[in-house]
C-alpha positions in Angstrom: 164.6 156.2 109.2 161.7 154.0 110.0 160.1 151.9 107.5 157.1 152.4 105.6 154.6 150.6 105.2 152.2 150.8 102.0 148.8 149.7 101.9 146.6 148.9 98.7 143.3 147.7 98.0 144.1 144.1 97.6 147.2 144.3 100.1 144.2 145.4 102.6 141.4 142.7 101.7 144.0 139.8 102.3 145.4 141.2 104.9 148.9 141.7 103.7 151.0 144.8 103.8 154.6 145.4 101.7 157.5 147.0 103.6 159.9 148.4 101.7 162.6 151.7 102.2 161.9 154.7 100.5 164.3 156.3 98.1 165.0 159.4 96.9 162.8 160.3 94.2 161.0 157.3 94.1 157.3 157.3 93.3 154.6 154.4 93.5 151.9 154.0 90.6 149.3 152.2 90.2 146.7 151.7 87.5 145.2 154.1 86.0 148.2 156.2 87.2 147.3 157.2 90.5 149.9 157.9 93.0 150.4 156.5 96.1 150.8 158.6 99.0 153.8 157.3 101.0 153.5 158.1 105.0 155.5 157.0 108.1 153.7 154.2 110.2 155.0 153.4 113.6 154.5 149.7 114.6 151.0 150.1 117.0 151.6 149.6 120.6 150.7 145.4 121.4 147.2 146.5 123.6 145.9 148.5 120.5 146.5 145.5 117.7 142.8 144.2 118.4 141.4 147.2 117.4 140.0 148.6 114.0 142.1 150.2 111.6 141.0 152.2 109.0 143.0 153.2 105.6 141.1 155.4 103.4 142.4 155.1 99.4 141.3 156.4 95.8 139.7 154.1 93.6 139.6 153.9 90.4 136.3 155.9 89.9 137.8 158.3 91.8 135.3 157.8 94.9 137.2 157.1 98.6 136.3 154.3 100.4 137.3 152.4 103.4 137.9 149.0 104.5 137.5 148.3 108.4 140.0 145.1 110.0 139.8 144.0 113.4 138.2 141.9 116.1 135.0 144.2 116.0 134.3 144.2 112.2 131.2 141.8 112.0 129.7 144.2 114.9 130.8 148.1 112.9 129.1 145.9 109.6 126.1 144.9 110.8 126.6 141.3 109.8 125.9 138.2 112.0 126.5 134.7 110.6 124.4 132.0 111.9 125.6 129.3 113.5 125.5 125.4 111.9 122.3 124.7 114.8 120.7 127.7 113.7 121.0 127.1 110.3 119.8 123.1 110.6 116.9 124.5 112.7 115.6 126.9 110.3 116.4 124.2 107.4 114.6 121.6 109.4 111.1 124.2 109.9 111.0 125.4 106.0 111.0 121.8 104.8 107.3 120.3 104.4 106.5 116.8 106.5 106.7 114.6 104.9 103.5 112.0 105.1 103.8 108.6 106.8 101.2 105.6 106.1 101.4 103.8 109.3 101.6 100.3 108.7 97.9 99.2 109.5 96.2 101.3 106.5 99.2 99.1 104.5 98.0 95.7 105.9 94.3 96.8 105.4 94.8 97.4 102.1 96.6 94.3 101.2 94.1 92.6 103.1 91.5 94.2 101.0 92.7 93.4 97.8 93.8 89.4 98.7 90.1 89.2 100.2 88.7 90.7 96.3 90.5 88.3 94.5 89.4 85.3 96.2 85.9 86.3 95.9 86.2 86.8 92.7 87.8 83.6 92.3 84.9 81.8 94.2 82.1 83.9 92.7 83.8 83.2 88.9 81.1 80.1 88.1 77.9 81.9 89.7 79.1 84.8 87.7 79.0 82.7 84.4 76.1 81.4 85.5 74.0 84.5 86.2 75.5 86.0 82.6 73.6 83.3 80.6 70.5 83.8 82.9 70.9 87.3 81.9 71.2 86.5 78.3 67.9 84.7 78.1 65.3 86.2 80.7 66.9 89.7 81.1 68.2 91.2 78.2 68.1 94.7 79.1 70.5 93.9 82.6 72.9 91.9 80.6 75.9 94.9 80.7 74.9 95.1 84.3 75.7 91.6 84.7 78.6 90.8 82.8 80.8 94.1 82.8 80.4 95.4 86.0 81.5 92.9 88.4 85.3 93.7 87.0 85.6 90.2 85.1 85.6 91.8 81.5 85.7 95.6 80.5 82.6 96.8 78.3 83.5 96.5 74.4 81.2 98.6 71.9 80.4 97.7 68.4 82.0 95.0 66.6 84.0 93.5 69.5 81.0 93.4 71.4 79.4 90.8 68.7 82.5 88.7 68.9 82.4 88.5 72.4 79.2 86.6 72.5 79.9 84.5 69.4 83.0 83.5 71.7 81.2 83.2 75.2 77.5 83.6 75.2 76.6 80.0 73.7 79.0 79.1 76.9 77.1 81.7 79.3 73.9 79.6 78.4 74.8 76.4 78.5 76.2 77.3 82.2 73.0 78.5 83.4 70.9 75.7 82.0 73.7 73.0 83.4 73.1 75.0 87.1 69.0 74.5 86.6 69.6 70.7 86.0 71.6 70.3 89.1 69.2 71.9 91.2 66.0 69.7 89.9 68.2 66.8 90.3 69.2 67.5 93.8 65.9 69.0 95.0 62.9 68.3 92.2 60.5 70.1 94.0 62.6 73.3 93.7 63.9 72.1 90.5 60.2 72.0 89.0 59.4 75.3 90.1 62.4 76.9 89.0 61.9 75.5 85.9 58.6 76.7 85.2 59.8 80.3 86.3 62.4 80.2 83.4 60.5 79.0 80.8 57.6 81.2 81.3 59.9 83.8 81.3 61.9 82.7 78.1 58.7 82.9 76.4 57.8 86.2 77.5 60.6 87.7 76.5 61.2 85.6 73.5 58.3 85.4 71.4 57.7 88.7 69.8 61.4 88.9 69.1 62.4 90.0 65.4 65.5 91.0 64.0 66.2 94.7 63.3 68.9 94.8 60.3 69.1 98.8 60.9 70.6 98.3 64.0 74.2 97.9 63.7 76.1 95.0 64.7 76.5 94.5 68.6 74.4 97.5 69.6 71.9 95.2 71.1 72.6 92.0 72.9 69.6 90.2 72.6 70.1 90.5 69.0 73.7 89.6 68.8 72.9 85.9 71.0 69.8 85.7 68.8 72.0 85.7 65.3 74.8 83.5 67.1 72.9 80.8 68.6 70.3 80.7 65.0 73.6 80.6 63.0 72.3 83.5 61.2 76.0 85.3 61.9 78.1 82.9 60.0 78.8 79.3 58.6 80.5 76.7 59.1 82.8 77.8 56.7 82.8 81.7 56.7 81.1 84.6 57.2 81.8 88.1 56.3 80.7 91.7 57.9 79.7 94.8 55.6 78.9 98.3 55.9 75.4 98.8 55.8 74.4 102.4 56.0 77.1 103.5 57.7 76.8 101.0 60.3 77.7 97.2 60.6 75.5 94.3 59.2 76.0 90.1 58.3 75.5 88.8 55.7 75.9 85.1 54.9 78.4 83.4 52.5 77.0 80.2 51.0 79.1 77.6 49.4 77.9 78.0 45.8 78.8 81.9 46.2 82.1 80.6 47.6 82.5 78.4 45.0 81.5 81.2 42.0 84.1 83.6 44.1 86.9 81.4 43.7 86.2 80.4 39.9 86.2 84.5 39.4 89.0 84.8 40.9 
């Protein structure tokens, strides 16, 4: 008697088969209690191992299926597995460019920025200079002037004030030290210069009056009026208060000093 040769499910994915002798009354289960069928199966003939062989089996829904082995199965399925090119092609095409800066837009940049500091390094004492000219003949062009060249940001309010307590008595005294240079190096150009500015000084100058409901650092002509007058503080103190919701000085004399400190 011939062996037989019993297929399952599993036996059949991985390619395995069990070959065992039948017995009398033997039976085969498997879960949930479904028989196996046992047949004779002659060993195939060598020229007819390459092809397909097909088992069919129960499952355990009940429905029948069929597995296919052999040489043609990615053809019967339909299947067809790229190949590594393919797949590095296809990888290669979906994948956005990425973008290259060539190496001149890199120096030109460089070179940009290298060329804008050392004007500005250059330019730093004309720029004080203008500032302070700005300060006393050109009020209304002083944020113009001073903030937009990219030396100092623009402050607002209160910080505004203390900036030209800090600088503007400086800003002035650099423009006025540049108009004595240039009537001592050329008089001629010196003298009319010098006429220019004061004529405008007074211009501007004269009719000037301080507005207490404007608050504190709104307007630059007042805030370099109240610095350079002393009008904004002491030498010993000074002291800012609310003044209708806004921002106001008021100056601390030393007998008020002196009662604070006895009060306290």
């Amino acid at each position: 008697m011939c062996p037989v040769l019993i297929s399952s499910p599993l036996r059949e994915r991985f390619g395995k088969r069990m070959s065992v002798k039948p017995q009398p009354d033997e039976s085969f289960y498997s879960l949930p209690n479904r028989r196996f069928s046992l047949s004779d199966v002659r060993a195939p003939p060598r020229q007819h191992r390459s092809q397909a062989i097909t088992r069919k089996f129960g499952t355990v829904s009940g429905s029948t299926s069929s597995f296919v082995k052999g040489t043609r199965r990615k053809q019967r399925c339909g299947l067809r597995i790229p190949s590594f090119p393919d797949t590095r092609q296809s990888t290669l095409r979906s994948s956005p460019q990425a973008t290259v800066i060539p190496r001149t837009q890199l120096g030109a940049s460089a070179l940009r920025t290298i060329l804008v500091h050392v004007l500005r390094i250059l330019l730093f004492l004309p720029w004080c200079a203008a500032v302070g000219g700005a300060l006393l003949l050109f009020p209304g062009c002083v944020e113009l002037v001073t903030f937009r060249p990219g030396y100092l940001e623009s402050p607002k309010g209160i910080r505004r004030f203390a900036h030209w307590a800090e600088c503007g008595q400086q800003h002035v005294m650099i423009f006025l030290a540049c108009l004595v240079a240039v009537l001592w190096y050329n008089p001629a150009l010196g003298l009319s210069l010098t006429s220019i500015v004061v004529s405008r000084f007074v211009f501007v100058w004269h009719a000037f009056r301080v507005d207490e409901n404007i608050p504190l650092g709104e307007d630059d002509q007042q805030s370099l009026y109240l610095v350079i007058m002393g009008l904004a503080s002491t030498d010993s103190s000074y002291s800012v208060s609310g003044i209708r919701g806004g921002q106001g000085i008021m100056k601390v004399h030393d007998s008020e000093q002196e009662a604070a400190k006895t009060e306290a």
